[in-house]
C-alpha positions as CSV (number, residue, x, y, z in Angstrom):
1,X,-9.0,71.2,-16.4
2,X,-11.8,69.0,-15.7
3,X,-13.3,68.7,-12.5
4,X,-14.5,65.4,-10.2
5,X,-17.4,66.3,-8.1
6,X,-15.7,69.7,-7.3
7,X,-12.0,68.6,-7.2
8,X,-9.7,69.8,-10.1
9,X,-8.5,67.0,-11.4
10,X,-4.9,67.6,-13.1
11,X,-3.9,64.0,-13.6
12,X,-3.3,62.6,-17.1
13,X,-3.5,58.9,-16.2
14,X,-7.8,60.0,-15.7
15,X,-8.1,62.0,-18.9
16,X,-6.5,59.2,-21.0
17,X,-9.1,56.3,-19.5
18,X,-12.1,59.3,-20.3
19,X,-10.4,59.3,-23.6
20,X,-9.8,55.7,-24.1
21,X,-13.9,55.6,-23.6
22,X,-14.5,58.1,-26.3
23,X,-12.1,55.9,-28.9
24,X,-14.1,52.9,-28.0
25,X,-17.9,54.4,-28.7
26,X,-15.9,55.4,-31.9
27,X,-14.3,52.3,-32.4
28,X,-17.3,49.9,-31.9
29,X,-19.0,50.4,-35.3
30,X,-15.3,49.0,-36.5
31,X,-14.7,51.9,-38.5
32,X,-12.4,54.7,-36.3
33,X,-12.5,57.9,-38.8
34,X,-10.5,60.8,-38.6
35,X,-13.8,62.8,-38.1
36,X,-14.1,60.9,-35.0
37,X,-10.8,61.8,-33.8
38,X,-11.6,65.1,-34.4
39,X,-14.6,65.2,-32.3
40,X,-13.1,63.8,-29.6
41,X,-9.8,65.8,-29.3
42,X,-12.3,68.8,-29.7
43,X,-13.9,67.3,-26.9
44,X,-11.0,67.3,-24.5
45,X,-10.0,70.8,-25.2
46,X,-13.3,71.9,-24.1
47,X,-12.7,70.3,-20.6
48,X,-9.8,71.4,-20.2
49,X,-6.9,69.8,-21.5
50,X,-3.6,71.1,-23.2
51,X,-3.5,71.8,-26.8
52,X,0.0,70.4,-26.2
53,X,-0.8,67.1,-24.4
54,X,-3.8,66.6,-27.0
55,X,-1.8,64.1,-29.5
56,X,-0.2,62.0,-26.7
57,X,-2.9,61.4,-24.5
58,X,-4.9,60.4,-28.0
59,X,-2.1,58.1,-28.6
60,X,-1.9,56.6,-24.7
61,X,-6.1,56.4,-24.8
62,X,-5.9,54.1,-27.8
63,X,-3.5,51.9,-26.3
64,X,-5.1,51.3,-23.4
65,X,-8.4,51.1,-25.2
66,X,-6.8,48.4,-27.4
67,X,-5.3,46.5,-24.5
68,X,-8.7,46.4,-22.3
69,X,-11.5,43.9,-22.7
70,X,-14.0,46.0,-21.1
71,X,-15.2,49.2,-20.0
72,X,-15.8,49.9,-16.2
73,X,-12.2,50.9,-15.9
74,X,-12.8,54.0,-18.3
75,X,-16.3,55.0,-17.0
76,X,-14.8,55.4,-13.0
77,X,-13.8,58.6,-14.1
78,X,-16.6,60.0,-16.0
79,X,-18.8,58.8,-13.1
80,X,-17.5,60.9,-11.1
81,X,-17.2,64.3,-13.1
82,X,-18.8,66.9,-12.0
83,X,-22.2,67.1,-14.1
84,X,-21.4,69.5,-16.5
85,X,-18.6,68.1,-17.5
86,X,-20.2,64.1,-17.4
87,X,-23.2,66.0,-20.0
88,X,-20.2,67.0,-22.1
89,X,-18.7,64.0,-22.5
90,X,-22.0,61.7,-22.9
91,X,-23.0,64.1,-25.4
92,X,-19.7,63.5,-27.2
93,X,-20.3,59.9,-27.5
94,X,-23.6,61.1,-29.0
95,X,-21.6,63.0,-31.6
96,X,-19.4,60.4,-32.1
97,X,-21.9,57.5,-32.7
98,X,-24.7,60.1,-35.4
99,X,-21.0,61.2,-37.4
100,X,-21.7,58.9,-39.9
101,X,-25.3,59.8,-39.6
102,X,-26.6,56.4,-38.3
103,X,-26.2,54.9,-34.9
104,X,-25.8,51.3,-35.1
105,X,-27.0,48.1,-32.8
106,X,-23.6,48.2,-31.3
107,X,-23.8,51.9,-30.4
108,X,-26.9,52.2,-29.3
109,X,-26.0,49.2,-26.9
110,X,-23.0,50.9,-25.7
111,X,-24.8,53.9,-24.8
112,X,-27.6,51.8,-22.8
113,X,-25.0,49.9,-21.0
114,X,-23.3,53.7,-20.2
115,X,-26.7,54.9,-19.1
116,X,-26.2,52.5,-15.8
117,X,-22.9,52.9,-15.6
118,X,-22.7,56.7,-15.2
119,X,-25.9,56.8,-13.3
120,X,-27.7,59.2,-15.9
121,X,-31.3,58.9,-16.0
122,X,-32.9,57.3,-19.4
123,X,-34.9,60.6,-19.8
124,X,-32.0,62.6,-19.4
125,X,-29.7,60.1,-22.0
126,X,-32.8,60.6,-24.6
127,X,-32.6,64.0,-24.3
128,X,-29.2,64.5,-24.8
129,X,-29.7,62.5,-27.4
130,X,-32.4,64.0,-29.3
131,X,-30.4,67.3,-29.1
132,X,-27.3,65.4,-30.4
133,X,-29.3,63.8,-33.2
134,X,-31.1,67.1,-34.3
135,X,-28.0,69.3,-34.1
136,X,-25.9,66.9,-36.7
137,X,-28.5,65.3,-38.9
């Protein structure tokens, strides 16, 4: 499991909002692709969720991701990661967004606007990702 500023964190209601902020940085180029999905549910089991869970918190996340009209709700959570695990996810909206080999205006906004919100330095986003970027393209 994921941890919050050294607490376990066990509950699913958190993961899904993390998720639900993965499918959006997918979702905001309008075109959700099953590579995407892929990335992110690779994502989750690297933190530390349950193979077995992995399909209906995917399902929950894109509910609440549908139903929301903005972010800060799903970046609470990531803000208060522990800072491996915040790198992990920030550099999977990295991999999300240079998939399809291009980040786009509405990406690259996205990932400004998360810069603030998850209190991550700039030179620390453009390093993670540079590395993103030259590991996939």
């Amino acid at each position: 499991m994921f941890f919050l500023k050294n607490k376990e964190v066990n509950n699913n209601k958190d993961i899904i909002k993390i998720t639900a902020l993965l499918i959006h940085a997918a979702k905001i180029d309008e075109h959700y692709s099953p590579k995407e999905e892929s990335i992110i549910k690779s994502a989750l089991l690297k933190i530390g969720v349950d193979k077995n869970e992995l399909d209906k918190i995917i399902v929950d996340a894109k509910k609440i991701e549908e139903d929301s009209n903005q972010i800060l709700e799903f970046t609470k959570k990531v803000k208060d990661m522990d800072e491996k695990h915040k790198i992990k996810i920030i550099e999977t909206l990295w991999e999300i967004i240079y998939s399809n080999n291009e980040a786009d205006i509405y990406e690259t906004s996205l990932m400004r606007r998360l810069t603030g919100l998850l209190y991550i330095d700039s030179k620390v986003m453009g390093n993670i990702k540079e590395k993103i970027k030259n590991k996939l393209l």
